[in-house]
FIFIKOL-183387 format. One line per field, with one value per residue (C-alpha): residue in three letters; residue number from 1; x, y, z. Coordinates in pm, 1 decimal, always signed. Layout:
N
residu: [ALA / ...];
num: [NUM / ...];
c1: [X / ...];
c2: [Y / ...];
c3: [Z / ...];
This chain:
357
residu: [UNK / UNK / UNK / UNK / UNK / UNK / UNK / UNK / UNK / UNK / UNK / UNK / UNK / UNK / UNK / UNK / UNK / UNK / UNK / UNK / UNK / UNK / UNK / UNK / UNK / UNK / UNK / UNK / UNK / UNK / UNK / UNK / UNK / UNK / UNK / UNK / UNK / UNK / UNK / UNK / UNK / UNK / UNK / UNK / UNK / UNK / UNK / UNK / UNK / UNK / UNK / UNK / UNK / UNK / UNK / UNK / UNK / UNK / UNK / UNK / UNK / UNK / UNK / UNK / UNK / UNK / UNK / UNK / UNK / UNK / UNK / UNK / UNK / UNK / UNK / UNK / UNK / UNK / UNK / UNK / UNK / UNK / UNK / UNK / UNK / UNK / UNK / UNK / UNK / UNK / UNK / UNK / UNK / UNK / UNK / UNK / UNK / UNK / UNK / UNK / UNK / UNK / UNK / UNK / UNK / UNK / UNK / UNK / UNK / UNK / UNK / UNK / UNK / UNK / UNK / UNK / UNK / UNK / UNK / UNK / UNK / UNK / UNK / UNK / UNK / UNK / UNK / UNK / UNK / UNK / UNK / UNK / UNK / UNK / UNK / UNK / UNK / UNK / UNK / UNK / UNK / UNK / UNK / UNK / UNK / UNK / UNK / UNK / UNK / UNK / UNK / UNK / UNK / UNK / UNK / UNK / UNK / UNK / UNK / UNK / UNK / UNK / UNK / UNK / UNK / UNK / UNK / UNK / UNK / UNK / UNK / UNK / UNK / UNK / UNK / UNK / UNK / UNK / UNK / UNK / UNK / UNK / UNK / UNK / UNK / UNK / UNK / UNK / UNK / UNK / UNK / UNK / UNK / UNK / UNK / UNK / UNK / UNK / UNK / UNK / UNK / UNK / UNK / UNK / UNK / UNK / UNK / UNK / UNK / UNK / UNK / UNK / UNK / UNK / UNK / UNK / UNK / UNK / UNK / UNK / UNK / UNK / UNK / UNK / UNK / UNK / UNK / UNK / UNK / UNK / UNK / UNK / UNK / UNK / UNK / UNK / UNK / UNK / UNK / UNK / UNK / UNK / UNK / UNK / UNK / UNK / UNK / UNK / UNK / UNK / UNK / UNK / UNK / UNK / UNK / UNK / UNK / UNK / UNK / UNK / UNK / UNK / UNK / UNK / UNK / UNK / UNK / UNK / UNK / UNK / UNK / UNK / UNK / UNK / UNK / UNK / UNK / UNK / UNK / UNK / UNK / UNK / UNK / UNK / UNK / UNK / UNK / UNK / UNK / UNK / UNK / UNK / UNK / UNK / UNK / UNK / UNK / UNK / UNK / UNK / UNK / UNK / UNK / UNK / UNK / UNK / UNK / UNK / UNK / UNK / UNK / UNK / UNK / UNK / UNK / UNK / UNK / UNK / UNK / UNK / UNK / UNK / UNK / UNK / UNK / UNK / UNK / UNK / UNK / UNK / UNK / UNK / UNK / UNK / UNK / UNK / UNK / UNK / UNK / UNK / UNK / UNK / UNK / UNK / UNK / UNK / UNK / UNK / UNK / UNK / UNK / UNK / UNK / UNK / UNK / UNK / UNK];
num: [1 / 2 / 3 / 4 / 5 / 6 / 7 / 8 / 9 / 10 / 11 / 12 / 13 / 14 / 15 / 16 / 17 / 18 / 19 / 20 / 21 / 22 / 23 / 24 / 25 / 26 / 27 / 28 / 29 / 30 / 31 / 32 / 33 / 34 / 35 / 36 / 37 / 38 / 39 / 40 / 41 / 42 / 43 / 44 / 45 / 46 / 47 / 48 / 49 / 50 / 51 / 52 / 53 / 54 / 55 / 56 / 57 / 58 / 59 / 60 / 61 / 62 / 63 / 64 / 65 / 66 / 67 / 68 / 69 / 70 / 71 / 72 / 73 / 74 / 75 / 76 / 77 / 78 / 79 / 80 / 81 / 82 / 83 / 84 / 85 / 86 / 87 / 88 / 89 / 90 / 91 / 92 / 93 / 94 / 95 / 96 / 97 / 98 / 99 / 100 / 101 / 102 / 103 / 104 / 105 / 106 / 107 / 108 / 109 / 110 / 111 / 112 / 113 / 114 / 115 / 116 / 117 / 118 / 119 / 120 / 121 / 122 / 123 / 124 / 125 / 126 / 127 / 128 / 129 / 130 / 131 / 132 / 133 / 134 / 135 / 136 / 137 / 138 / 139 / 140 / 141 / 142 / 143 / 144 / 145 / 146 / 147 / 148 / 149 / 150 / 151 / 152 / 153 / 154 / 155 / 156 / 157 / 158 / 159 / 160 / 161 / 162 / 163 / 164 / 165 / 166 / 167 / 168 / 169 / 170 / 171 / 172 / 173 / 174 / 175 / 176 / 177 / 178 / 179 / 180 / 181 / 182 / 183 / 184 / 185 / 186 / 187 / 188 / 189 / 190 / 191 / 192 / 193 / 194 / 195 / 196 / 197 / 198 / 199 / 200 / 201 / 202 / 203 / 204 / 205 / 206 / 207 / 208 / 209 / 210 / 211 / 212 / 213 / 214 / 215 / 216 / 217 / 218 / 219 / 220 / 221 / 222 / 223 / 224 / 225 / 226 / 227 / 228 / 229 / 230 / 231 / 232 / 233 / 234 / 235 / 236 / 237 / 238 / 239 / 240 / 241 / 242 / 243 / 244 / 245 / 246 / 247 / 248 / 249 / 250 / 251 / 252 / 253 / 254 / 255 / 256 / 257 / 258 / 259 / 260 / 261 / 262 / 263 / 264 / 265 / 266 / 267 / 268 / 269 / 270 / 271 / 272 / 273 / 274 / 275 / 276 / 277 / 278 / 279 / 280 / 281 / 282 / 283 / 284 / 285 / 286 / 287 / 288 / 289 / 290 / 291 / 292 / 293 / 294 / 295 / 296 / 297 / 298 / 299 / 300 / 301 / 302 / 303 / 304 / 305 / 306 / 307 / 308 / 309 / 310 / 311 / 312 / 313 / 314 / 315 / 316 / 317 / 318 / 319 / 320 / 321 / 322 / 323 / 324 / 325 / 326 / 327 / 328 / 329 / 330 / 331 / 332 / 333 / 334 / 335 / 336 / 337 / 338 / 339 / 340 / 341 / 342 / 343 / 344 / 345 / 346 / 347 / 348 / 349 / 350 / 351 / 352 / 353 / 354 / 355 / 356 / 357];
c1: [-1199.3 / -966.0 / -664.3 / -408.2 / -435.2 / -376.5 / -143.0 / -321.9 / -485.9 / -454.2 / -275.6 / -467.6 / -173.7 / -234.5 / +37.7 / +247.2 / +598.6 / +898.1 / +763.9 / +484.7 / +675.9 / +886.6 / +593.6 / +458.7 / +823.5 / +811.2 / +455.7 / +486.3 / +809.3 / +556.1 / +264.3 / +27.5 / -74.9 / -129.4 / -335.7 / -212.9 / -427.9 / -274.4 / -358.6 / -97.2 / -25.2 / +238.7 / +366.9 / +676.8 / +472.1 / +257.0 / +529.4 / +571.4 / +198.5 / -92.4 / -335.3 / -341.0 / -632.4 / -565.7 / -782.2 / -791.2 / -888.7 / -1155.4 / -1329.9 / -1556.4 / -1642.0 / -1296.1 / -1230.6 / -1523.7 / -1452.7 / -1055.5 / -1159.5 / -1394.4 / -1094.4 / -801.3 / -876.0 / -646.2 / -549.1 / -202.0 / -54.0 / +278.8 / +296.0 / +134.5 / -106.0 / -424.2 / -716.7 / -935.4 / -1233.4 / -1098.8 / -977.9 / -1328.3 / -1478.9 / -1230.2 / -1222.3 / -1626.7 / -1521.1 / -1190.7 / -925.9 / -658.6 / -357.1 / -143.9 / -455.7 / -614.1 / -462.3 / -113.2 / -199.0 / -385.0 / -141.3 / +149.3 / -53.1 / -6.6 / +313.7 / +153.5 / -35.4 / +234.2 / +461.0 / +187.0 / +142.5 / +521.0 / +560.8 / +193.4 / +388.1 / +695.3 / +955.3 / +1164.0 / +1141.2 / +1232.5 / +1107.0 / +743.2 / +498.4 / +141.8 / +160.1 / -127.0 / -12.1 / +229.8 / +214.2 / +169.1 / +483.6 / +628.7 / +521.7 / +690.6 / +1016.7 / +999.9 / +936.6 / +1194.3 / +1445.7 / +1663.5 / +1775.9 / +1462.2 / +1255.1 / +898.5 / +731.2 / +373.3 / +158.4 / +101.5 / +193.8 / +566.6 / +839.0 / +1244.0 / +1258.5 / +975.7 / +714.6 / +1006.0 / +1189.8 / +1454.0 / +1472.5 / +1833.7 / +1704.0 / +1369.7 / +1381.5 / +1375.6 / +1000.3 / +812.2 / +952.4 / +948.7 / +554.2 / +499.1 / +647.3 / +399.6 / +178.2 / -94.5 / -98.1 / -82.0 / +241.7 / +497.1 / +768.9 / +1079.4 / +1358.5 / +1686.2 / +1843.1 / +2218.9 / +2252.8 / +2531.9 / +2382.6 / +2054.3 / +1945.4 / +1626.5 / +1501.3 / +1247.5 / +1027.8 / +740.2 / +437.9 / +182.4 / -147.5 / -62.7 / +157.8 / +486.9 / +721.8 / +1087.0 / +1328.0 / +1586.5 / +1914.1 / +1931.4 / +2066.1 / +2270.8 / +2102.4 / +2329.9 / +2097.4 / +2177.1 / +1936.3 / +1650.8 / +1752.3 / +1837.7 / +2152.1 / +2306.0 / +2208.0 / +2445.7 / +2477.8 / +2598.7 / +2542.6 / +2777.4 / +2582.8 / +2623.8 / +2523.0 / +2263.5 / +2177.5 / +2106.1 / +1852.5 / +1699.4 / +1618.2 / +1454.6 / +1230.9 / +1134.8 / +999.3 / +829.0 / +651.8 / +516.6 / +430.5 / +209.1 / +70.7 / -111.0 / -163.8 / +13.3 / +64.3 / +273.5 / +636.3 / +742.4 / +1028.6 / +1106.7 / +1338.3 / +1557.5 / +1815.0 / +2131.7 / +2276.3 / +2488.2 / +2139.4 / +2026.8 / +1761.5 / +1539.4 / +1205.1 / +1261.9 / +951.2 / +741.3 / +621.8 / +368.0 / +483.6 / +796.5 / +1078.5 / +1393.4 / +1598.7 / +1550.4 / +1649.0 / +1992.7 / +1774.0 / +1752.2 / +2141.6 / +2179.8 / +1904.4 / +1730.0 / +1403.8 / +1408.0 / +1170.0 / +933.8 / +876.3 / +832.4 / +555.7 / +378.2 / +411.0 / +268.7 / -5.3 / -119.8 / -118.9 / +153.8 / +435.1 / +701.9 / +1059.9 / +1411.9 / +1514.5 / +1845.2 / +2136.9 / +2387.4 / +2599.5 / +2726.7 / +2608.9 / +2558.4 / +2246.4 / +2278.0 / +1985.0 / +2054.3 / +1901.2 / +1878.4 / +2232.8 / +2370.0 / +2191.0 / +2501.7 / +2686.9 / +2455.4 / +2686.8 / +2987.8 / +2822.1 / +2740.3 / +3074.2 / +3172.6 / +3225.2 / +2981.4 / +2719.0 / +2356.3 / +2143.3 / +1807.2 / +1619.6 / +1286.1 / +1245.8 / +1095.5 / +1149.3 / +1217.4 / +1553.7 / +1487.2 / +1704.4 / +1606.1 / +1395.8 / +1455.6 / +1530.4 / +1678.1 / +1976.9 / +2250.6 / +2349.2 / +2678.3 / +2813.7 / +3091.7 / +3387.2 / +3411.3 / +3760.9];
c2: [-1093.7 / -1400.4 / -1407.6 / -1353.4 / -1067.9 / -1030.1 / -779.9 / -474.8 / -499.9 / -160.2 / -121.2 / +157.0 / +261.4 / +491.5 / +762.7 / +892.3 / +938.8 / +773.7 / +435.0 / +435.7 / +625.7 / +261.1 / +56.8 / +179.2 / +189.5 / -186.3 / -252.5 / -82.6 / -313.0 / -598.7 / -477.0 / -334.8 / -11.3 / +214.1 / +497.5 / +660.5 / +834.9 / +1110.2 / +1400.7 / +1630.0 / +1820.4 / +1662.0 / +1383.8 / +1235.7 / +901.5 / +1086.9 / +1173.1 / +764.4 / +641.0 / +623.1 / +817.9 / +982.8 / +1105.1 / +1389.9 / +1392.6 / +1382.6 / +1066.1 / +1231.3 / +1260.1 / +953.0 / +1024.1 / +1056.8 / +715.5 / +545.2 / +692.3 / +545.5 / +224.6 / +189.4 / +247.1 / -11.8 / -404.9 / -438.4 / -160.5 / -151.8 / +147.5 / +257.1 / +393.4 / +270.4 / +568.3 / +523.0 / +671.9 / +410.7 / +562.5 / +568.4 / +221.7 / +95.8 / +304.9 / +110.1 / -286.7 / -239.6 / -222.7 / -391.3 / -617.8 / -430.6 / -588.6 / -638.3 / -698.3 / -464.4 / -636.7 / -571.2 / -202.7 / -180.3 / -389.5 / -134.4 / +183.4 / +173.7 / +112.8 / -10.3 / -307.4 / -365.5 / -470.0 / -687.2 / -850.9 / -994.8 / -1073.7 / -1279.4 / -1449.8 / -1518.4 / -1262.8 / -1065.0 / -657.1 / -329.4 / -355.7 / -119.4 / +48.8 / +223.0 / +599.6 / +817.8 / +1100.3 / +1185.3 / +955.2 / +651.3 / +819.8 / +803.5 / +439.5 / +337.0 / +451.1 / +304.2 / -16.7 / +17.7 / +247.5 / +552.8 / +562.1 / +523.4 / +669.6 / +806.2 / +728.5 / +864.3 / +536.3 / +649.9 / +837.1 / +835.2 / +779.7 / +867.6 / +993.4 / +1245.0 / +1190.1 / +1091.4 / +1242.1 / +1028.1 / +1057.5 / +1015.7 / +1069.6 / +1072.4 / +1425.6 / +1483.6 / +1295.3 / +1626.6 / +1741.1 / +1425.5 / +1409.2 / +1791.8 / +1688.3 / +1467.2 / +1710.8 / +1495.0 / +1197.8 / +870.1 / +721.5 / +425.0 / +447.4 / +176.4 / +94.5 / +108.1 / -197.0 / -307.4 / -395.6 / -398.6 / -274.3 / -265.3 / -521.9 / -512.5 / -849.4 / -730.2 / -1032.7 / -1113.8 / -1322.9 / -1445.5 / -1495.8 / -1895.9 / -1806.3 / -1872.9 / -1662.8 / -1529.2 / -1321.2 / -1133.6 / -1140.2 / -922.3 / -573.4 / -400.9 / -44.8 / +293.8 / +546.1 / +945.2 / +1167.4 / +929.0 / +833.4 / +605.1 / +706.0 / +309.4 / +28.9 / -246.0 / -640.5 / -856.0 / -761.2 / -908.3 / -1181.8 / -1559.7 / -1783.8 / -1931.0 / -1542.4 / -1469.9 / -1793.8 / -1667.4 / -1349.8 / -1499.3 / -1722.3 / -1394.2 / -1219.6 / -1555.1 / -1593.5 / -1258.0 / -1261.3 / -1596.7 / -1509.2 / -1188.3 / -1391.5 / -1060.2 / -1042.8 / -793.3 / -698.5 / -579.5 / -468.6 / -599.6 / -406.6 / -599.4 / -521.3 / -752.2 / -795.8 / -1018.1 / -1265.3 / -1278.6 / -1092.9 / -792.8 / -672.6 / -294.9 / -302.5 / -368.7 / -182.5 / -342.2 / -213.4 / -206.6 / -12.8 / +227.6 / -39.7 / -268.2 / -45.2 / -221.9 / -471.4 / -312.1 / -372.7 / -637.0 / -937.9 / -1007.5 / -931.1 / -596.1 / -536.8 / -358.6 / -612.8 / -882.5 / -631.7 / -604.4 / -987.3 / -1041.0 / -813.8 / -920.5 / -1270.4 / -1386.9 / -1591.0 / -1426.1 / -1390.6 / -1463.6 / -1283.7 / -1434.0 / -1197.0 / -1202.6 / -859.1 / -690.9 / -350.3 / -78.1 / +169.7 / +515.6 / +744.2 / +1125.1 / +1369.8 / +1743.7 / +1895.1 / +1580.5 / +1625.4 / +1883.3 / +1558.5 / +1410.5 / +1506.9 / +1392.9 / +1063.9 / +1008.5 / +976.1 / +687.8 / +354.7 / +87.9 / +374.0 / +343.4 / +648.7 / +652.8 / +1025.9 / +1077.2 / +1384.7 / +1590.5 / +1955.8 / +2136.6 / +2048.0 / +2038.6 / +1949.2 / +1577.8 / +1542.1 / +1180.9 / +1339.3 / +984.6 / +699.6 / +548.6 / +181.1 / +110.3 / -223.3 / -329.5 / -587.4 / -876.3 / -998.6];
c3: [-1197.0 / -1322.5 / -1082.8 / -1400.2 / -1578.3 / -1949.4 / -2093.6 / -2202.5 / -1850.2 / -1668.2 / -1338.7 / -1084.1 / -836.2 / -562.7 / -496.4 / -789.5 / -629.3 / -726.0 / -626.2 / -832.4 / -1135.6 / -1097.5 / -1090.7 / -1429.4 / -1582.9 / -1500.3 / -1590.0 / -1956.6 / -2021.1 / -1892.4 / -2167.5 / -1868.1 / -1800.0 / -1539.2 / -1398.5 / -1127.2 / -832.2 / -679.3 / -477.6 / -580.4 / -890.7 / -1207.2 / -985.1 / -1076.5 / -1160.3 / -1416.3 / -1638.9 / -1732.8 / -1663.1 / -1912.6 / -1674.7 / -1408.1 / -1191.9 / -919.2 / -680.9 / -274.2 / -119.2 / +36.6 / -355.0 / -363.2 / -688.0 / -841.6 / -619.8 / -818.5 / -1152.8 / -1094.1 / -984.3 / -1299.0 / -1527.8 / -1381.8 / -1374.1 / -1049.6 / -770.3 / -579.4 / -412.9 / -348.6 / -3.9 / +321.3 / +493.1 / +243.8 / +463.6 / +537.1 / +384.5 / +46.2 / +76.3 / +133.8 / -179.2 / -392.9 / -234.0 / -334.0 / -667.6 / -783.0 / -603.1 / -389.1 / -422.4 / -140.8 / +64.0 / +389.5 / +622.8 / +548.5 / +571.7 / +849.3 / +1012.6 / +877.8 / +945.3 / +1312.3 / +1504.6 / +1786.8 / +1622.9 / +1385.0 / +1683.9 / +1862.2 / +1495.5 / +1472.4 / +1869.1 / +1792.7 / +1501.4 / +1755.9 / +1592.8 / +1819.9 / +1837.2 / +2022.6 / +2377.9 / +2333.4 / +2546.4 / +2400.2 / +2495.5 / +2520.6 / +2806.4 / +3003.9 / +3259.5 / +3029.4 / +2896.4 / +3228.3 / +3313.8 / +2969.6 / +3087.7 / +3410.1 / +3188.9 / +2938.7 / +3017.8 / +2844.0 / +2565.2 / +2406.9 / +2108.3 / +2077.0 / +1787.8 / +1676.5 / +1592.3 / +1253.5 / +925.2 / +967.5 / +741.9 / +680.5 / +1051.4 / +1055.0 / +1398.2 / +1628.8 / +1958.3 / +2104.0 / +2509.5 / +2619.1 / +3032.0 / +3173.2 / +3153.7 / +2830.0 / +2824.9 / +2878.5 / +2552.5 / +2300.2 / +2396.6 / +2259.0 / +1964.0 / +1938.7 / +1929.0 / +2073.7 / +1792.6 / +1992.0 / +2041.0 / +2099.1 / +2306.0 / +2147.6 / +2350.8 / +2184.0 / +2047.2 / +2057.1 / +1698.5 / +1469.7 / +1168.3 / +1021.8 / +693.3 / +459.5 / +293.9 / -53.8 / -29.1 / -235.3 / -254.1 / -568.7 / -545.0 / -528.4 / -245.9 / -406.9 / -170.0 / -352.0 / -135.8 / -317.9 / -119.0 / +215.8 / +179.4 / +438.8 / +522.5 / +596.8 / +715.9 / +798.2 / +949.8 / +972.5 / +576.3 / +377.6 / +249.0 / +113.9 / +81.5 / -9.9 / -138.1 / -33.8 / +324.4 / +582.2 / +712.5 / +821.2 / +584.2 / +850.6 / +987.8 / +586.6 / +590.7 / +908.0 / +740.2 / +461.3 / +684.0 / +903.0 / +584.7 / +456.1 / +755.7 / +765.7 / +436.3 / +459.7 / +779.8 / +602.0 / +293.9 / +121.7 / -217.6 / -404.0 / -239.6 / +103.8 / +267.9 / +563.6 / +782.5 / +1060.4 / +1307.2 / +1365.7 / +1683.7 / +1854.1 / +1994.9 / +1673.9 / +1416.4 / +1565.4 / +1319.7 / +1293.7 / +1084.4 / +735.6 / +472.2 / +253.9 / -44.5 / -314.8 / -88.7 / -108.7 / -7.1 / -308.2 / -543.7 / -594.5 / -784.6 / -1092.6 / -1125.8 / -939.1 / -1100.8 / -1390.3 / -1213.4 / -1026.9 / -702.9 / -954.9 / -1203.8 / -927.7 / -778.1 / -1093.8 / -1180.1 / -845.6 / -831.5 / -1186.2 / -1062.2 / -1321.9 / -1146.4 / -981.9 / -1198.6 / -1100.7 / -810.1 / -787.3 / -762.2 / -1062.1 / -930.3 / -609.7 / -617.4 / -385.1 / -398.6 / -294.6 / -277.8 / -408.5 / -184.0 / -219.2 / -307.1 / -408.8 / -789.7 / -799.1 / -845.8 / -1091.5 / -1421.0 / -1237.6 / -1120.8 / -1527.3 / -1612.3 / -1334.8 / -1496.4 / -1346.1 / -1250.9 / -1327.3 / -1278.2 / -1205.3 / -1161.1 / -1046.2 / -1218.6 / -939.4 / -1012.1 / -695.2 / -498.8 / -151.9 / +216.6 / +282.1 / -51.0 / -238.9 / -589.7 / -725.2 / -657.3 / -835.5 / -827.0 / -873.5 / -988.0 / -781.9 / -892.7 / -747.9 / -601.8];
């Protein structure tokens, strides 16, 4: 396959949530299109792609079939079984590469991969049982959190332990999945940096973001953040590095905690991310678009930030506000057209342009 893609070229995507209903928005305005692989029923992606396939990851066959159809594969979240993933690299390009999800997939590793590239994190210990457990909290100390290794997201697979006593507890909830115990971390607030990389290795960083999370969600996300000028450029760096040191292409978020010593790596996600969002408002070239250029090996757009805006995801109850939201001046609506309203459930955003002083 030729690096660059031609328009007309199709775009496989695996996962067909709101991320990957973005994706193909993007792609169509691009001239691509998309087929989209996903396990469950009417995804929210399928009602904007030009295919989609739904089938388990387990289905080789479906896997094959799909990977016969698309010219170039990218996905849209992070826990891919393994399996499936090597089914489809035997057959068509997987862009951003393995190694930014394997290093992703597991907490543990993901951790040892920034400290190896000299980035500062939570304070971690491996947990397998409880007296690993215990050892970790002789290590590290209370407050801390336990974290299962793998397949979590917006808070779910976490028990924080205030005391040591509250260690028999936060393993249960583990419910025997290995673990990571994270100290706390004195920050200030909490930043994202949407990076990306093309298959030349041109890196563009849109500007950091400044994260407001409830309940283990994102509830805003807002630009400009309140950052140093030089703090800003060290955030941009981080992300670069990581970025070139997996020779990733596609976009990532990159999450990072500011405190008063500096920048802390909360973590990555190999993929286009909730906290971007803002860029569809805020530059000529949204996170989406710069995925899809990437992925397609075209050259990444404009990333540059022409608006202040802040994002704020709608979740469950809050589509009760969604005719009042319509009327605001400045408000840009963006539904994912998911049909059932549930407690905690991502059912869209708004990004609001914000004037300037």
């Amino acid at each position: 396959m030729s690096e660059t893609l031609s328009t007309g070229a199709v775009i496989g995507i695996l996962g067909g949530g709101q991320l990957g209903r973005m994706l193909s928005v993007a792609a169509s305005r691009l001239g691509f299109r998309t087929h989209i692989f996903e396990p469950g029923a009417n995804p929210p992606a399928g009602h904007v792609a030009d295919q989609v396939t739904t089938a388990g990851y387990d289905d080789v066959a479906a896997l094959k079939a799909f990977a016969e159809t698309v010219d170039v594969i990218t996905y849209e979240f992070e826990n891919i079984p393994t399996e499936a993933l090597d089914v489809l690299e035997s057959l068509r390009p997987i862009r951003p590469g393995r190694e930014a999800l394997r290093v992703s997939q597991d907490r543990l590793v993901e951790k040892e991969f920034l400290q190896g590239l000299g980035l500062t994190t939570a304070p971690f210990a491996d947990v397998s049982d409880m007296a690993s457990l215990q050892a970790a909290i002789a290590e590290i100390g209370t407050p801390a959190i336990l974290k299962t290794r793998r397949f979590g997201y917006d808070g779910k697979g976490q028990a924080r332990i205030m005391e040591p006593g509250d260690a028999e507890q936060a393993l249960a909830d583990m419910a025997g999945a290995p673990a990571i115990l994270e100290g706390f971390v004195d920050f200030g607030f909490e930043i994202s940096v949407i990076a990306a990389r093309g298959v030349t290795g041109e890196v563009a960083c849109f500007d950091p973001g400044e994260n407001v999370h409830e309940g283990g969600i994102l509830r805003t996300t807002t630009v400009p953040a309140k950052l140093r000028p030089m703090m800003q450029a060290d955030a941009v760096l981080m992300a670069g590095k990581i970025l070139n040191a997996l020779d990733y292409v596609g976009v990532m978020g990159v999450e990072l905690f500011v405190t008063p010593k500096g920048l802390v790596v909360n973590e990555i996600a190999p993929r286009v991310h909730n906290s971007g969002h803002w860029t569809q408002q805020g530059c000529t070239v949204d996170q989406f678009e710069q995925h899809i250029r990437a992925v397609v090996g075209w050259p990444l757009g404009d990333g540059a930030r022409y608006a202040d805006v802040v994002m704020e995801n709608l979740i469950g109850d809050d589509m009760d506000r969604v005719d009042a939201i319509a009327k605001e001046p400045g408000a840009s609506l963006h539904l994912y057209g998911k049909a059932d309203v549930k407690p905690g459930r991502k059912m869209g955003h708004v990004n609001r342009i914000v004037a300037r002083d």
